[in-house]
N, C-alpha and C positions, 0 to 999 in steps of 0.2 A: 504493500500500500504506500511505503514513504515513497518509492520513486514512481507510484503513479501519483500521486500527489504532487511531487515536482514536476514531474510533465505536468498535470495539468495548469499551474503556478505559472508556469511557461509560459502555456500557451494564452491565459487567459492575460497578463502582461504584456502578450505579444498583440492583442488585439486592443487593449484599452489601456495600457500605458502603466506605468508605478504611480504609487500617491506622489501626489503634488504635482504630478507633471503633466503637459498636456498630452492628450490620445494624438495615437498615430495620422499620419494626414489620408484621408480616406476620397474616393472617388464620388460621384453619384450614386446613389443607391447604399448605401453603406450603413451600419445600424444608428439611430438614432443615439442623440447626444445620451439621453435618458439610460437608455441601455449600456451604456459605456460607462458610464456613471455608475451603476445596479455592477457591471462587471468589477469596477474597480474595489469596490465595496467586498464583492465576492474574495478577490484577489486577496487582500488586508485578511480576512478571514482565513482563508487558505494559509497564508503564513505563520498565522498566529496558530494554527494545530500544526504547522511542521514545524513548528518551534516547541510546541507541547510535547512532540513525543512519538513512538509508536500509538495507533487506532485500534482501540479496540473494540469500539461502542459501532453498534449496529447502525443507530441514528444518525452517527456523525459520517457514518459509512455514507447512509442514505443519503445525507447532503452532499458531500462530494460529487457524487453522481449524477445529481438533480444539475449541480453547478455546471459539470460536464455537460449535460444536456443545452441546458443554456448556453453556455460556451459556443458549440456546437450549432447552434440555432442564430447567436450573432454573427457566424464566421460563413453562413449560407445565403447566398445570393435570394434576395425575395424571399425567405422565411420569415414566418411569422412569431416570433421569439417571446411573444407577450405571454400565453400561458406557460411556458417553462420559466418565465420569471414570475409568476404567481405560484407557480407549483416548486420553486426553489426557495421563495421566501416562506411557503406552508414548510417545509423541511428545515428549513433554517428553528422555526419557528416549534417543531414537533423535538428539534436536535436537543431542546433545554438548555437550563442555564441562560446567562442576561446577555453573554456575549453571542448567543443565537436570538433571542429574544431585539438584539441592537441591526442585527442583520436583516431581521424578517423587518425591521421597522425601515430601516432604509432604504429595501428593497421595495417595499408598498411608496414607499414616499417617489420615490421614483415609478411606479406602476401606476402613482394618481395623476403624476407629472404626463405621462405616457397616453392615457385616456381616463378624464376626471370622471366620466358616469359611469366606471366600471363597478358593479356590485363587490365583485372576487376582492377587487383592490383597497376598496373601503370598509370590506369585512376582514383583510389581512393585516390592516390599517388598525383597526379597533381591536383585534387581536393581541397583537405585540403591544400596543401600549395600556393593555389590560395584563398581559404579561410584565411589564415592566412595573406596574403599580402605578400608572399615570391615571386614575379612572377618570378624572372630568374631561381630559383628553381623552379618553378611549370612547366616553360615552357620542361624543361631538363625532367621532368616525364612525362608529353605530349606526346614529341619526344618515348621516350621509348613504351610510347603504341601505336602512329602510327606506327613506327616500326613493330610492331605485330600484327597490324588491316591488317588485309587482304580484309574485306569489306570497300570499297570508301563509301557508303552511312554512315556507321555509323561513318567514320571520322572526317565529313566535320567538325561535332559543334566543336568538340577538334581541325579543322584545322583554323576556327573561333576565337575559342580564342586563341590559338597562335597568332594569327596576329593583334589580340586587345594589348595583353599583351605585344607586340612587338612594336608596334606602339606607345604606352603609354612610353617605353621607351627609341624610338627616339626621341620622345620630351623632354625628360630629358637630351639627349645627343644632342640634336640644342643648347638646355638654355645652356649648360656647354659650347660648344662652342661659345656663341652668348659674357657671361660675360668673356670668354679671360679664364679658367679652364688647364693653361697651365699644371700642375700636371697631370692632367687627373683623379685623383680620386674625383671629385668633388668638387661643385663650394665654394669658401671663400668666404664670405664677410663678412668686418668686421674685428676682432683681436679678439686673446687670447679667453676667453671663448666662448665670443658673436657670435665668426663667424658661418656663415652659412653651411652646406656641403648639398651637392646635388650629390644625386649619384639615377640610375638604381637599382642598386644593395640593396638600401634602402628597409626595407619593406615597405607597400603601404603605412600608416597611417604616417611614420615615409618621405618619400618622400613628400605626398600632404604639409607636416606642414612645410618642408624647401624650399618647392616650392613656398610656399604662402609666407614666411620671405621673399626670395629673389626678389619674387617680387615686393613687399613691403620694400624693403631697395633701389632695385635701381630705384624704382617709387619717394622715397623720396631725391636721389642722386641727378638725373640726371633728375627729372620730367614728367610729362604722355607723354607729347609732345615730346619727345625725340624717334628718330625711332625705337634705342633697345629698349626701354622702351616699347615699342609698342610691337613689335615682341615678349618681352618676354610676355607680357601679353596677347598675342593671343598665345602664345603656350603653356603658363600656363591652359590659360582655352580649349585647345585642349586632353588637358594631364586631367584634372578633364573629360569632357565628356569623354574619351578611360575611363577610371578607373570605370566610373557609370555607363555607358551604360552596358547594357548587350547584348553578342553580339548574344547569341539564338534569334530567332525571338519568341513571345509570342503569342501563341495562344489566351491567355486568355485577350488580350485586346479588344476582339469582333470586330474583322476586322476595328478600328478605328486608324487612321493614326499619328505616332509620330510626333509630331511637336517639334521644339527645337527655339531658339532666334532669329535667321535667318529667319525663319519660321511665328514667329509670330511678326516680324517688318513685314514682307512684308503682312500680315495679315489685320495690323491697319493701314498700310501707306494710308496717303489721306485720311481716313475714319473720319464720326462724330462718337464720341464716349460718350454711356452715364452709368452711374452709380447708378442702381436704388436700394435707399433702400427697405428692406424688414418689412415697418411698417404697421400698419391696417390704416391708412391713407390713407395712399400712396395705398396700393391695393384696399381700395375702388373703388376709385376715377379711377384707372388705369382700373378697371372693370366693369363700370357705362358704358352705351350706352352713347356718343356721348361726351364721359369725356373730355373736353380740353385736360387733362394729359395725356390721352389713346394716342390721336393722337399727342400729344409733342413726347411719348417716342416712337412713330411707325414713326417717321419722321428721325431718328436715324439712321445712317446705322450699328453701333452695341449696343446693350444692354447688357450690363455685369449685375448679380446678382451674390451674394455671399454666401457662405455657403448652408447651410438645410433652405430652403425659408418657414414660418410659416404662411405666412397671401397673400403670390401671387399665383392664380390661377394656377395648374398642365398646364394650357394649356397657361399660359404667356411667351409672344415672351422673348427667350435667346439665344443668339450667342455665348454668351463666359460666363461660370460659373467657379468660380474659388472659390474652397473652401481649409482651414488648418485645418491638422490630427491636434488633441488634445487628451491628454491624452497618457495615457502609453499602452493602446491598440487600438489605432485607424483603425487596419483592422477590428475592430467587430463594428464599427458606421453603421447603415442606409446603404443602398445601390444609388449609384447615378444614380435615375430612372428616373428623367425629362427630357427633352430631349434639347440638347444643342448643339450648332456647334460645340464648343471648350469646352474641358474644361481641366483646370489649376488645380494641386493638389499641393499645398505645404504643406510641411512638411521637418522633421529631425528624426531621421537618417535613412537613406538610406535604409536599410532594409524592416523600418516600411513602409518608403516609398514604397518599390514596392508590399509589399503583402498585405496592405490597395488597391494599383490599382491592384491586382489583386484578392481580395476578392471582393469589393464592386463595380466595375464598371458593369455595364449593355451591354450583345452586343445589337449595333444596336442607344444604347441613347446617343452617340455623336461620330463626325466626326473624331474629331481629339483630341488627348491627348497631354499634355506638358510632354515633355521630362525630364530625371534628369538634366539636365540644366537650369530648369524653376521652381526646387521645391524648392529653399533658396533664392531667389532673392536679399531680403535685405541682409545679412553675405557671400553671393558668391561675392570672390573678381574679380571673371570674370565680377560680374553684378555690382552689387549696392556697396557691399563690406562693409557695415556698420559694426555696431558693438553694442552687445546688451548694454543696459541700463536697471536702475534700476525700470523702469515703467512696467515690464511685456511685455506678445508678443504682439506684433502690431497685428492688428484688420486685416481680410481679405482687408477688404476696401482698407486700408491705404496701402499696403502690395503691391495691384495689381495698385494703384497710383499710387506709386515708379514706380513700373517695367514699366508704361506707358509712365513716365516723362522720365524714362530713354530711352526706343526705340526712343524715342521722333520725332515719324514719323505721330501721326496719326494727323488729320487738327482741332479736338477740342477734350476737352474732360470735360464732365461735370456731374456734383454728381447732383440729386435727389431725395429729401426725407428727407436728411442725415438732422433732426430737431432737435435743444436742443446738451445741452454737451454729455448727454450720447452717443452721435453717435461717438465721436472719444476720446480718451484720450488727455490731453494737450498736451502734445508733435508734435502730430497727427495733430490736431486742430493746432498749432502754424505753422507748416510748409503748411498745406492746408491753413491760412490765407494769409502765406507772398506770395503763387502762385494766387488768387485768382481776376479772373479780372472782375467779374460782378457778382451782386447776384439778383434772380430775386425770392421775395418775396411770389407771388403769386403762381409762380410752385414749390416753394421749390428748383431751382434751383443755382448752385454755377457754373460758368463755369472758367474753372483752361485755359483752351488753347483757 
């Protein structure tokens, strides 16, 4: 791949020149400035991965290829090069990451340059800079391509996120009202360097971070209990759900139902709750005819298990599994084939997060999925709002305890199995010791509620 890569380098420098310089002197008929422009752009990209390294990613594959194409379509007498530059900036744009995210946008900017009423161009346009977190820019290219969609059905998803994108920044403009934003350019708090701004107009990454300061300054001001305090903090976490959510509906969740916080308090409310670990002990015993333990944990109205289960039976009663992406590719783990009521995915960042649920979920092997509102639990300042420390990631276990303490609706809830230090780290272990209100020896049982 490196040296087709530098051929293509080559060739696409051979037709539209290096940055800053001008293009080659061309005859009649020759590809338009726009398109030379779109190549150059391509070119800067091409170097910056042969400067990255050997390729190993499929996508970036794909792009290369697409570029080829293009390439190939400026360098043809009378071709028409305009959809391989839409279909190179969608590739640019499918490749991930901000530096395909910067490609796909320059390349639409020049496809609007090319022919302004094209739909393709102004949906690839709103694309990338909904990609980039630009949204009051992305919604303005939207508009442009509804404008041009004459088909209702293919509108709707583009009419979709407009109303996400919109919505996400009515909550930004309650908060600016709520903290008194009499400027109107966004909310201070604070002095001199330190203060806060809040603004719509913010990119996305650059909003969520002063969204969370501000609510976290006037949580420390004025206290949780306090009613704005309140309000902002349910409009903060209204504002992260519009931002994560994705407002396409996904097929690929195998007809199982989102569930989000709301959802699953009224899930655990009232209910006994149990937490079995996953040792060779413990699934002995849980799979013996007439096991004491067999009938402790079926007396349960829910059973939660954690993670890839190694030693409990494929056909052991689970209601709610909830496992955490690990690693730097966690969509290529095992597929989640047991079969489960609920089941809970945490993880970080967002991305990995949704095409890990969308590689490895099974249709059919659970009811209902947790929403992006349910996959940071501990560091979402909606939820738990912690903060990491030096001991490494918290264990699943520990992880969906919090998030249990915190609904704090169900009528018991108790660990099983969980033997010896190695089941929780210190930390872990110190905060289950200080909740812990009976321990019963014999079943390995801890009961926290």
């Amino acid at each position: 791949m490196g040296q087709t890569l530098t051929g293509l380098l080559t060739s696409v420098r051979a037709i539209a020149g290096r940055p800053g310089s001008p293009a080659p002197g061309r005859t009649g008929g020759g590809p338009d400035p726009a398109l030379l422009a779109a190549l150059r752009h391509c070119g800067d990209h091409l170097a910056a991965l042969a400067a990255s390294g050997p390729l190993t990613d499929a996508r970036r594959t794909r792009l290369i290829a697409s570029i080829g194409a293009l390439t190939t379509a400026c360098s043809t007498p009378g071709a028409d090069a305009f959809d391989a530059l839409l279909r190179t900036g969608q590739q640019a744009l499918d490749s991930g990451g901000e530096a395909g995210a910067r490609l796909a946008l320059a390349l639409a900017d020049e496809a609007t340059a090319l022919r302004g009423r094209s739909k393709g161009a102004w949906r690839l346009r709103g694309n990338a800079l909904d990609a980039l977190g630009l949204r009051e820019e992305a919604i303005t290219a939207y508009e442009r391509h509804l404008a041009l969609q004459q088909n209702a059905a293919a509108s709707r998803d583009v009419e979709r996120r407009i109303a996400t994108l919109r919505a996400a920044g009515d909550r930004i403009d309650e908060a600016l009202a709520l903290v008194g934003d009499a400027a109107g350019d966004g909310a201070g708090v604070g002095a001199g360097a330190g203060a806060v701004r809040l603004s719509r107009r913010l990119p996305a990454a650059e909003a969520r971070a002063a969204f969370t300061e501000l609510v976290r300054r006037r949580t420390a001001e004025l206290g949780a209990a306090d009613p704005a305090v309140r309000r902002l903090a349910a409009l903060y976490a209204e504002h992260r759900r519009l931002s994560d959510h994705d407002p396409m509906a996904d097929p690929l969740l195998g007809g199982a139902e989102p569930i989000g916080v709301p959802g699953l308090r009224r899930l655990v409310a009232g209910r006994t709750v149990c937490l079995v670990a996953d040792t060779p002990r413990t699934a002995e015993q849980e799979q013996r005819p007439g096991s004491s333990l067999a009938a402790l944990i079926e007396g349960y109205d829910l059973v939660v298990r954690c993670d890839a289960p190694r030693h409990a039976a494929p056909t052991a009663r689970t209601d709610l599994h909830v496992c955490t992406l690990r690693g730097d590719t966690p969509w290529k783990g095992p597929r989640w084939d047991r079969r489960a009521g609920t089941r809970l995915v945490f993880g970080d960042p967002l991305p990995h997060w949704r095409l890990a649920l969308r590689s490895r979920l099974v249709p059919g092997a659970q009811d209902r999925i947790g929403d992006a509102s349910l996959r940071r639990p501990l560091h979402d300042p909606a939820l738990i709002g912690g903060t990491a420390d030096g001991e490494g990631p918290a264990s699943t276990a520990y992880t969906v305890l919090r998030l249990l303490d915190f609904l704090g609706t169900p009528a018991r809830v108790d660990l099983i199995g969980f033997e010896g230090p190695a089941a929780f780290s210190p930390r872990e272990r110190e905060w289950i010791g200080a909740r812990t209100g009976t321990t019963d020896d014999t079943a390995v049982r801890i009961t926290l509620r």
